[in-house]
C-alpha positions as CSV (number, residue, x, y, z in Angstrom):
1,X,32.4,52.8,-225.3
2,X,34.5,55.7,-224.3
3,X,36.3,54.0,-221.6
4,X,36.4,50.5,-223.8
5,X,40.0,48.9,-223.5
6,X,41.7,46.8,-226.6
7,X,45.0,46.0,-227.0
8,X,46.5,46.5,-230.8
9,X,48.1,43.6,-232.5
10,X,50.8,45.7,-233.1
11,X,51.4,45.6,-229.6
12,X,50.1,49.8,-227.9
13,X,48.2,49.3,-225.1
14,X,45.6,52.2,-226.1
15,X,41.7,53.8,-225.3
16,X,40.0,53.5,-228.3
17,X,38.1,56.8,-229.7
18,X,34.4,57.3,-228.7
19,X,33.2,54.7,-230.6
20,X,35.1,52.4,-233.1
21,X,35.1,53.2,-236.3
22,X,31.9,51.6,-238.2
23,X,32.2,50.2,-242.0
24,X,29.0,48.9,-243.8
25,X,31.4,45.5,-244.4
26,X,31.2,45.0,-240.9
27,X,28.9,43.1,-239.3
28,X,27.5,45.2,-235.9
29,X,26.0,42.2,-234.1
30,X,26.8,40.9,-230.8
31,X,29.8,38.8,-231.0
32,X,30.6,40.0,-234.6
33,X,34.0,41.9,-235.0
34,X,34.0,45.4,-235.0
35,X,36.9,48.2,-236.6
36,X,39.0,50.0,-234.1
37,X,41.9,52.6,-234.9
38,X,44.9,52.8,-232.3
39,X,45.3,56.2,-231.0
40,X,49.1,55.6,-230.7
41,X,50.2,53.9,-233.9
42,X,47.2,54.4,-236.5
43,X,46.8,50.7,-237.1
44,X,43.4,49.6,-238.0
45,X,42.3,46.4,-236.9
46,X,39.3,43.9,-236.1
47,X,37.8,43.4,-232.2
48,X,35.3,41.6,-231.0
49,X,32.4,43.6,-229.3
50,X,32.2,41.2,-227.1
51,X,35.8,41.5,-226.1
52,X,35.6,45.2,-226.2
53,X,32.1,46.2,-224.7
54,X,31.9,47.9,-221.7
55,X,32.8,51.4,-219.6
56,X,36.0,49.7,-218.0
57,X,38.8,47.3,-219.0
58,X,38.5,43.9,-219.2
59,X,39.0,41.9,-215.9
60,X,42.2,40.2,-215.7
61,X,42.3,36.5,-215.3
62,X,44.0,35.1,-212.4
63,X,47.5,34.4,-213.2
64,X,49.3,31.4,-212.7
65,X,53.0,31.2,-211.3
66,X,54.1,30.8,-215.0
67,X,51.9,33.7,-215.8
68,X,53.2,35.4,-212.8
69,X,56.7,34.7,-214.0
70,X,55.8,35.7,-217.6
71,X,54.8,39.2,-216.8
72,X,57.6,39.7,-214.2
73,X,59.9,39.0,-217.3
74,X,57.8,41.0,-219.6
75,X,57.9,43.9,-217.3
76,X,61.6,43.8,-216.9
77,X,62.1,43.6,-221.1
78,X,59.6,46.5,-221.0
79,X,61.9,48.5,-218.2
80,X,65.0,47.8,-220.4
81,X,64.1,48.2,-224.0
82,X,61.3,50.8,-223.5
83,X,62.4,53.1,-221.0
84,X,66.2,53.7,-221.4
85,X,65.7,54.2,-225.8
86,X,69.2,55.9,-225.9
87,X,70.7,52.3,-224.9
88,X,68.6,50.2,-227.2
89,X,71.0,48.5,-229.8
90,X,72.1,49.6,-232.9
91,X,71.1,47.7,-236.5
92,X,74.0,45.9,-238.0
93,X,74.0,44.1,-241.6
94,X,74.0,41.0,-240.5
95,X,70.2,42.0,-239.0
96,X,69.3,42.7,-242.2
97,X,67.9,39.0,-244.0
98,X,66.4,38.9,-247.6
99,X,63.3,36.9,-247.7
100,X,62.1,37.1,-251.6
101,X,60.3,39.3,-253.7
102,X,57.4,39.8,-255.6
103,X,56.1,42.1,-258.8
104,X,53.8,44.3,-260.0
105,X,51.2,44.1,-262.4
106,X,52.1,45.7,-266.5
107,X,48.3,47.5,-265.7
108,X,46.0,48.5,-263.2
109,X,43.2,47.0,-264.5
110,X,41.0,50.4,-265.7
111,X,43.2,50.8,-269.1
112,X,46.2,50.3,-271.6
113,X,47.7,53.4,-271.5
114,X,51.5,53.5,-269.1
115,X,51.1,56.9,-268.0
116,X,47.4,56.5,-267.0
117,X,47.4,53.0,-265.6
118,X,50.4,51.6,-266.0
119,X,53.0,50.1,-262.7
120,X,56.0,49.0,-264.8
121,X,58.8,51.8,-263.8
122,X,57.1,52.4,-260.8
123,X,57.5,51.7,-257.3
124,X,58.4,54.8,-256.6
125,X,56.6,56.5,-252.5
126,X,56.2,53.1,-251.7
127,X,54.0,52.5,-248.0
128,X,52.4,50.6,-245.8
129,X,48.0,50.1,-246.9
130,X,45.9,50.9,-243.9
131,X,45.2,47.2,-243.5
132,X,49.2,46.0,-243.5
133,X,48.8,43.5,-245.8
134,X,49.0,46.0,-248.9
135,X,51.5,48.6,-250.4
136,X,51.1,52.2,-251.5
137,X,53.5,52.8,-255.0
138,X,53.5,54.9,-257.6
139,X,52.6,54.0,-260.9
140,X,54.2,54.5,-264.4
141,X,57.2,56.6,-263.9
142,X,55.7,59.2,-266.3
143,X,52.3,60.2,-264.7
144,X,51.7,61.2,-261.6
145,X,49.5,58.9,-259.9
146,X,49.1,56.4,-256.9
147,X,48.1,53.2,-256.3
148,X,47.6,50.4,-254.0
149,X,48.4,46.8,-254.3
150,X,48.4,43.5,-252.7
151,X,51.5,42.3,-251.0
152,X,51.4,38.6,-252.4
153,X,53.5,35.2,-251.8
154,X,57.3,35.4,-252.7
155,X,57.2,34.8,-256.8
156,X,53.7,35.8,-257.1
157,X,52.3,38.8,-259.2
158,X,50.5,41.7,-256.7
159,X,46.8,42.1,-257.4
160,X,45.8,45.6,-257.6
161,X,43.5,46.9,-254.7
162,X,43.3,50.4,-255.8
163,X,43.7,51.7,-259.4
164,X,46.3,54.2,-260.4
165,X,44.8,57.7,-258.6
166,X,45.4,61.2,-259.7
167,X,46.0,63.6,-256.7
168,X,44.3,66.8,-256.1
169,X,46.2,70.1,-256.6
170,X,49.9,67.7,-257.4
171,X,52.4,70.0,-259.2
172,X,55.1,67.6,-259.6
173,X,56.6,64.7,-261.4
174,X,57.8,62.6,-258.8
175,X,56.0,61.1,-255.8
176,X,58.8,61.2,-252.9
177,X,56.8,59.1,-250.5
178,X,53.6,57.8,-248.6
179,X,52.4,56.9,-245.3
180,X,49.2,55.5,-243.5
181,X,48.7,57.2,-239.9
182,X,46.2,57.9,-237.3
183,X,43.6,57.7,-239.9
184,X,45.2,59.7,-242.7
185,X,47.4,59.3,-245.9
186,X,50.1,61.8,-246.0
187,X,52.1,61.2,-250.0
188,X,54.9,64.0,-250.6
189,X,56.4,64.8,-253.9
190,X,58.8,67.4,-255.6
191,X,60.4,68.5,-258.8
192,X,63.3,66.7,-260.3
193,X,65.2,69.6,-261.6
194,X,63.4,72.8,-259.8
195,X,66.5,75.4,-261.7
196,X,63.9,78.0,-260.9
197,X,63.2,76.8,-257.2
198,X,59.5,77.1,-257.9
199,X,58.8,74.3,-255.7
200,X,56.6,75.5,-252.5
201,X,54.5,72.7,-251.8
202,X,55.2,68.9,-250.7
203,X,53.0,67.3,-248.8
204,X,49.2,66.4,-249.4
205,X,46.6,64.8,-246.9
206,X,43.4,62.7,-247.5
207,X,41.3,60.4,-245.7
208,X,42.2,57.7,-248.8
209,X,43.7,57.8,-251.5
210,X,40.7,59.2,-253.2
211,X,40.7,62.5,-251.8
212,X,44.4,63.1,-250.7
213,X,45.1,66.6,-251.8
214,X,45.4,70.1,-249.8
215,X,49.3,70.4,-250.8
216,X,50.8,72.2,-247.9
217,X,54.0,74.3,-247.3
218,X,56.1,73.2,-244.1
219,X,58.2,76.2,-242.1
220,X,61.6,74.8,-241.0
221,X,64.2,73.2,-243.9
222,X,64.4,74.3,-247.4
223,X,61.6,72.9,-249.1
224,X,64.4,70.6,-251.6
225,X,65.2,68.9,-247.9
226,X,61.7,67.7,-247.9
227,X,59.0,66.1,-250.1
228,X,60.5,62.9,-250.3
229,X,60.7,59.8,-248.2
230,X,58.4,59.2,-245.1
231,X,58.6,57.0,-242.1
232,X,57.3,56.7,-238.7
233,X,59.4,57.0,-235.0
234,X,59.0,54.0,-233.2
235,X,56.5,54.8,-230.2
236,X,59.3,54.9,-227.5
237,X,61.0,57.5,-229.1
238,X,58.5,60.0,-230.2
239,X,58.5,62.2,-226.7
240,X,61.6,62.7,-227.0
241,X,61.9,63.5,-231.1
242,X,59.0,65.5,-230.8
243,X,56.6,63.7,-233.1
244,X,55.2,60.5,-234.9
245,X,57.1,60.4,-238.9
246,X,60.1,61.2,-240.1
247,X,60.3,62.9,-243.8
248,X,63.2,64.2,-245.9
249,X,64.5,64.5,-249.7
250,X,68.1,64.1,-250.7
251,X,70.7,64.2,-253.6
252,X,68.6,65.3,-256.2
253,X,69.1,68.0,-259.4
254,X,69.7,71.1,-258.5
255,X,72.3,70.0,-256.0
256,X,72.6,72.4,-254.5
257,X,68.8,73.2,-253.5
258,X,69.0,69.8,-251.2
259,X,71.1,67.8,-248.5
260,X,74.5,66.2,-249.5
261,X,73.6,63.3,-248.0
262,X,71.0,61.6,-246.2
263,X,68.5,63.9,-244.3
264,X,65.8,63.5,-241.7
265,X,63.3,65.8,-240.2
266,X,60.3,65.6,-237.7
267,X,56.7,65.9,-238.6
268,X,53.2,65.6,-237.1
269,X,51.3,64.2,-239.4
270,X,48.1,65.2,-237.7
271,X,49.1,68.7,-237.5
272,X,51.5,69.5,-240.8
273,X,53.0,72.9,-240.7
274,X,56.6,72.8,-238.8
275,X,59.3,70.0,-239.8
276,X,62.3,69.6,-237.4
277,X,65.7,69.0,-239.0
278,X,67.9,66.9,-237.5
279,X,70.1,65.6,-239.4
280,X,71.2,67.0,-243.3
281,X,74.0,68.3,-245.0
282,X,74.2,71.7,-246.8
283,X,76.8,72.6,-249.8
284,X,79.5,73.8,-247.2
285,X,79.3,70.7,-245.2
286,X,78.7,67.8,-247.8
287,X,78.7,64.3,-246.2
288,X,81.9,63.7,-248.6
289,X,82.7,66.2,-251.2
290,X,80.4,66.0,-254.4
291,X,82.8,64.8,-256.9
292,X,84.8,62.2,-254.5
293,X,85.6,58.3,-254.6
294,X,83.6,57.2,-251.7
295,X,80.5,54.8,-250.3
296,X,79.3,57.6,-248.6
297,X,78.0,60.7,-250.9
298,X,79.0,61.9,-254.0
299,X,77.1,63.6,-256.7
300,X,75.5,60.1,-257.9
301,X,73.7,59.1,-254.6
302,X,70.2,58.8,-254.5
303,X,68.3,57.8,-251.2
304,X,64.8,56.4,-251.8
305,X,63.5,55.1,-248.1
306,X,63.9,55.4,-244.1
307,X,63.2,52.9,-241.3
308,X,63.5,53.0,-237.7
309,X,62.9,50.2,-236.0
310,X,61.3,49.9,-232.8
311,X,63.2,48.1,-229.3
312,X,66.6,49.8,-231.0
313,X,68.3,53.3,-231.9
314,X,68.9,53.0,-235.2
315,X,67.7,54.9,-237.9
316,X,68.3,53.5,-241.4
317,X,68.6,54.8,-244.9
318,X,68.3,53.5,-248.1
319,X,69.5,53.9,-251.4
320,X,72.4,53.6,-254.1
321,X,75.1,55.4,-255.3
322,X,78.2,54.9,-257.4
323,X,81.3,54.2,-255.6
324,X,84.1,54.6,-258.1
325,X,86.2,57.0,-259.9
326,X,83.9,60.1,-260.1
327,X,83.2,61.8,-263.8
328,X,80.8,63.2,-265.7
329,X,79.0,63.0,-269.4
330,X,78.1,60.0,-271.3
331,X,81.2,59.7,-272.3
332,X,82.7,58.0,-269.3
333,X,79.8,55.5,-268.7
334,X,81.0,52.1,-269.2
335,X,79.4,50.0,-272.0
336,X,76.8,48.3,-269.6
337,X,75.3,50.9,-267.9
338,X,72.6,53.2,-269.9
339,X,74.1,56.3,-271.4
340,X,73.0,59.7,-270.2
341,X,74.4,63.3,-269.0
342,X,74.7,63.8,-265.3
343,X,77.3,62.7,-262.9
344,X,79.3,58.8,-263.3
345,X,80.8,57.0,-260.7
346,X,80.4,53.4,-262.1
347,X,80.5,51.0,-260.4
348,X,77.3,51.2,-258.3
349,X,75.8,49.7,-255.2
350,X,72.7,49.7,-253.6
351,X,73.4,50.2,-249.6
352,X,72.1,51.0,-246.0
353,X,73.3,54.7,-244.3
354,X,73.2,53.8,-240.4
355,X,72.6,56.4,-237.9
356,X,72.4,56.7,-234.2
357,X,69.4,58.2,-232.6
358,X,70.7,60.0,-230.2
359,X,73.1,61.8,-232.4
360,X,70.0,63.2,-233.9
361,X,68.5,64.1,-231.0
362,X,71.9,65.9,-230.4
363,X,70.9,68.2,-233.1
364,X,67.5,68.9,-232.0
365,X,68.9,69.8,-228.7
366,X,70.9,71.9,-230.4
367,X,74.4,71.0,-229.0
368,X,75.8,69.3,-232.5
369,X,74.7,71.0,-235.9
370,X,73.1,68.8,-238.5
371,X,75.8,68.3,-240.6
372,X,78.2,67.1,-237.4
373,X,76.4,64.3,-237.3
374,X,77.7,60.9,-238.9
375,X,76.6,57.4,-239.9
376,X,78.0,54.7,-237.3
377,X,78.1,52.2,-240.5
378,X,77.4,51.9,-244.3
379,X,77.0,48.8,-245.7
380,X,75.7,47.0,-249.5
381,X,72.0,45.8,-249.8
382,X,72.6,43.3,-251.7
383,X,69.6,42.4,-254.0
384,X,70.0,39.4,-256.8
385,X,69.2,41.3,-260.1
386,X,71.2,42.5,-263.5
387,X,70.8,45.7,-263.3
388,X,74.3,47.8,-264.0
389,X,72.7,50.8,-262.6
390,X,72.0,49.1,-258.8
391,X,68.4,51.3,-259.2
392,X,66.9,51.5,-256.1
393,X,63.4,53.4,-256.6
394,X,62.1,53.8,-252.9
395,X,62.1,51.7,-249.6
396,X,59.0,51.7,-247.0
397,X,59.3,49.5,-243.2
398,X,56.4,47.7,-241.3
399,X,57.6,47.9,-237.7
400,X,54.5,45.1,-237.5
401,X,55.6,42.3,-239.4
402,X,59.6,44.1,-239.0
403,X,59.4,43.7,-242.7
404,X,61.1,46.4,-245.5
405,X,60.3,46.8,-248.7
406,X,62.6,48.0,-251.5
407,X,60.9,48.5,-254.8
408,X,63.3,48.4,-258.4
409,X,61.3,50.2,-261.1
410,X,61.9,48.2,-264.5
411,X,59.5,46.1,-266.3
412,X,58.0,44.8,-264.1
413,X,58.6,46.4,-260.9
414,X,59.6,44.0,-258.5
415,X,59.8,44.5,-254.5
416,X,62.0,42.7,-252.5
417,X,61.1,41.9,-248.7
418,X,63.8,42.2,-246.0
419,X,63.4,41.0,-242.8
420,X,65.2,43.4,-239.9
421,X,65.8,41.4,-236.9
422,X,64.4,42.0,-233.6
423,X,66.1,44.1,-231.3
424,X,69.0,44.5,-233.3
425,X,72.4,43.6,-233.0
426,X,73.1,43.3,-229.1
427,X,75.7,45.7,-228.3
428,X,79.2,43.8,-226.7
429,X,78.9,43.4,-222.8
430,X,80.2,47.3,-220.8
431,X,83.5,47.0,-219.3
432,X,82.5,47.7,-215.6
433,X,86.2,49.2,-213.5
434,X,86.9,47.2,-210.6
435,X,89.0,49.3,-208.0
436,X,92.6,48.3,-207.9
437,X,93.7,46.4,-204.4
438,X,97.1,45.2,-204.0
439,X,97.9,42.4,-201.6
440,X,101.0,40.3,-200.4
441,X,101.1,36.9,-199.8
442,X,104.2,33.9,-199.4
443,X,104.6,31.5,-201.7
444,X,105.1,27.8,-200.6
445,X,109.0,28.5,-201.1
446,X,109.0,31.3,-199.0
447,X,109.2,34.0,-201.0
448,X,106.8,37.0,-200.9
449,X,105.1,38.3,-203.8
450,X,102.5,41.3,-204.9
451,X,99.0,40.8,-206.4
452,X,97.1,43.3,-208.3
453,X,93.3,42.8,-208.4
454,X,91.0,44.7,-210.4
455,X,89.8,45.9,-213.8
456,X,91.1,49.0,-216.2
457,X,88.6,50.1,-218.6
458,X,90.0,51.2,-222.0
C-alpha cells in the first residue's frame, strides 16, 4: 500500500501513509470503501480498495481529443493560478454571497445545566469536523467546553454529534479557536482580561476532541497576539509562508497586551513551538488610533475568524466594531444597545478586513515591519438580525465546499453560511506600453500630417 495513489476530493494529488487509516465502521472487504487521510490537507475521506490497491498508481485511461483538450486547459489553469500565487486575485465584497443560516441546539443532549451542556451564547472557536459536514463551537459562553455539531439544511436546528467536552489542562475562559488538520485538533484559548499577564499557554492538541490537552507555549509574538482564531494557508502558498495555519488574537482587554488591529501569524500544527508574525499592530503603531471615528480599529473592535481562500491572495478577517463617535461608560450607550462599562462607539457593524498576501510575506521577509502593512479594502458583512450590538462571536472557512461560517451567540446561536466565490474578483486587464512610432502621411487634400502610435501606461 505504500506506493497506493488516490486523489482527495478536495482536489491534492497525494501518497497516502503506509496503510489507510482503519475504523471498525468500515468495512475491509474487497470492493468495500476504505479511510484515507491526505498528507497535504488533512482531509479524511472514503476510497475504494479496489480503486486504491496496488504498489503503483492507477493506469491512465486513454484520453480522447476532448480529454486531451481538457487537460491541456487544466494544465494551463494549473500553470496560472497555482504557480504564480502572488498574481492570484484579490477577494472583493461582491464575492462574498449569503446563503442562509442555521442554529444550535438550547442542550447537548447529556444535561440541563448552560454551563455544562448548554450551546445558547456559544459559537464561539468555531471549525471545520474531520468529516466536513460538521462544525467545532463552543458551548455556553460560561463554561469552558467544546462541542461538535451537525451542519444542517438552511432553517434547520444542528444535531449534536459530540457533547459539550471539558479540555485537559484549559486555564481559560474563552475558547479563541479550532481546527481539524493532518489528523489532529489544535483549539486555542486565552484570558479576557489577563491585568496580571499570567497567561502562558494557548494552544492544546488531541487526536479528538476527547483527549485534546497538552497546553503549549509558542516562542515568537506576545502570547495576547495569539490564542485566538485559527485557519489554514491555502496549499499553494504554504512554501512560501512557511507553514499550513494561520493563528492570531486581537483587540481584547488589556489593550495593550494584544495587536491594535487584525493579526496573523504562522504555525505548524504538527510541530507547535515557533509562530511567525506577519502581520499585527503594537500600541505605538495602532491600525487607527484607539479612541478614533473609523471602520478600521478603535478600542471597540473585536475580530472573531480568518479565511484564506485558495486560487487567490487574499487573506480575510472577520469581525465587528463600532464605527461612530468614540466614548466610554454606560453612560453614552444609546437606549438599544445593552449597557455596560468599556469602550462605545455606537453605531456598530459587522465587517471583512482584506489583506494582500504578499504584503505579509513582505513582513516575513523582513523588508516592511508588521504594522506597515495595510488592508486593500474593508467592507460590512451584512447579516439579517436585530441585534444593536452587530455581535459577531467567531468565523471558521471550508476551502472545500468555499463555504464560511459566522456564528452570533444569543439564544439560540445561529450560524450563517457565506459562500466566497471562486477565484475571486478577476483583477482589471494590465496596461501593456506599446513603443511610440511617429509616421507621416498626405491626406486626400494634400496636406501632410503626423501620427502617433502607441500606448502610455499610467
Amino acid at each position: 500500500m505504500s506506493d497506493a495513489f488516490v486523489r482527495c476530493p478536495r482536489h491534492c494529488d497525494v501518497r497516502t501513509p503506509p496503510e489507510p487509516i482503519r475504523r471498525s465502521a468500515w468495512s475491509e472487504a474487497a470492493g468495500r470503501p476504505q479511510r484515507w487521510v491526505c498528507s497535504a490537507c488533512g482531509h479524511e475521506f472514503e476510497a475504494s480498495a479496489e480503486a486504491s490497491a496496488g504498489n503503483a498508481a492507477p493506469r491512465p485511461r486513454q484520453a480522447s481529443s476532448a480529454g486531451a483538450l481538457f487537460a491541456l486547459l487544466l494544465a494551463l489553469w494549473a500553470t496560472t493560478a497555482h504557480a504564480q500565487p502572488p498574481t492570484l486575485p484579490l477577494v472583493q465584497a461582491s464575492d462574498l454571497t449569503l446563503l442562509g443560516a442555521f442554529s444550535l441546539p438550547r442542550f447537548d443532549g447529556t444535561g440541563f445545566s448552560e454551563p455544562l451542556n448548554g450551546l445558547s451564547y456559544g459559537g464561539r472557536g468555531l471549525g471545520i469536523g474531520p468529516d466536513g459536514t460538521s462544525l467545532y463551537t463552543s458551548c455556553h459562553d460560561q463554561g469552558d467546553r467544546l462541542a461538535r455539531i451537525s451542519i444542517p439544511a438552511f432553517g434547520a436546528v444542528a444535531t449534536v454529534v459530540e457533547p459539550c467536552t471539558p479540555l485537559a489542562g484549559w486555564s481559560h475562559d474563552m475558547l479563541g479557536g479550532s481546527l481539524w488538520y493532518g489528523g489532529t485538533l489544535t483549539v486555542t484559548g486565552y484570558l479576557s482580561y489577563d491585568a496580571s499577564g499570567a497567561t502562558r499557554t494557548t494552544h492544546y492538541q488531541g487526536a479528538s476532541l476527547s483527549t485534546v490537552g497538552n497546553p503549549k507555549a509558542l516562542q515568537g509574538p506576545p502570547v495576547g497576539w495569539l490564542g485566538g482564531y485559527l485557519g489554514l494557508i491555502p496549499p499553494e502558498w504554504r512554501a512560501a509562508f512557511g507553514g499550513p495555519a494561520l493563528t492570531g488574537l486581537c483587540c481584547v482587554s488589556i489593550i495593550s497586551r494584544t495587536s491594535h488591529g487584525p493579526t496573523a501569524s504562522v504555525i505548524d500544527t504538527a510541530a507547535l513551538g515557533t509562530a511567525t508574525l506577519v502581520l499585527g499592530y503594537d500600541q505605538l503603531h495602532p491600525l487607527d488610533p484607539d479612541t478614533s471615528q473609523s471602520t478600521r480599529f478603535n478600542l471597540t473592535t473585536r475580530v472573531g475568524g480568518i479565511a484564506f481562500p485558495s486560487g487567490t491572495r487574499s487573506v480575510l478577517f472577520f469581525g465587528s466594531m463600532g464605527t461612530g463617535p468614540y466614548c466610554y461608560g454606560a453612560a453614552c450607550q444609546p437606549p438599544n444597545v445593552p449597557t455596560g462599562q468599556g469602550p462605545q462607539a455606537y453605531p456598530y457593524r459587522r465587517q471583512v478586513w482584506a489583506y494582500d498576501a504578499n504584503d505579509l510575506l513582505a513582513v516575513k521577509a523582513g523588508t516592511k515591519k508588521p504594522y506597515e502593512v495595510q488592508p486593500y479594502a474593508v467592507w460590512p458583512l451584512t447579516i439579517p438580525d436585530t441585534l444593536a450590538d452587530a455581535r459577531l462571536t467567531s468565523a471558521t472557512y471550508d476551502d472545500a465546499t468555499r463555504r464560511l461560517y459566522v456564528a452570533i451567540g444569543d439564544e439560540p446561536t445561529r450560524v450563517y453560511v457565506f459562500q466566497i466565490r471562486e477565484g475571486g474578483t478577476p483583477p482589471p486587464p494590465a496596461c501593456v506600453p506599446l513603443p511610440l512610432t511617429v509616421t507621416t502621411d498626405t491626406t486626400l487634400a494634400g496636406q501632410r500630417r503626423i501620427v502617433l502610435e502607441g500606448r502610455v501606461c499610467p
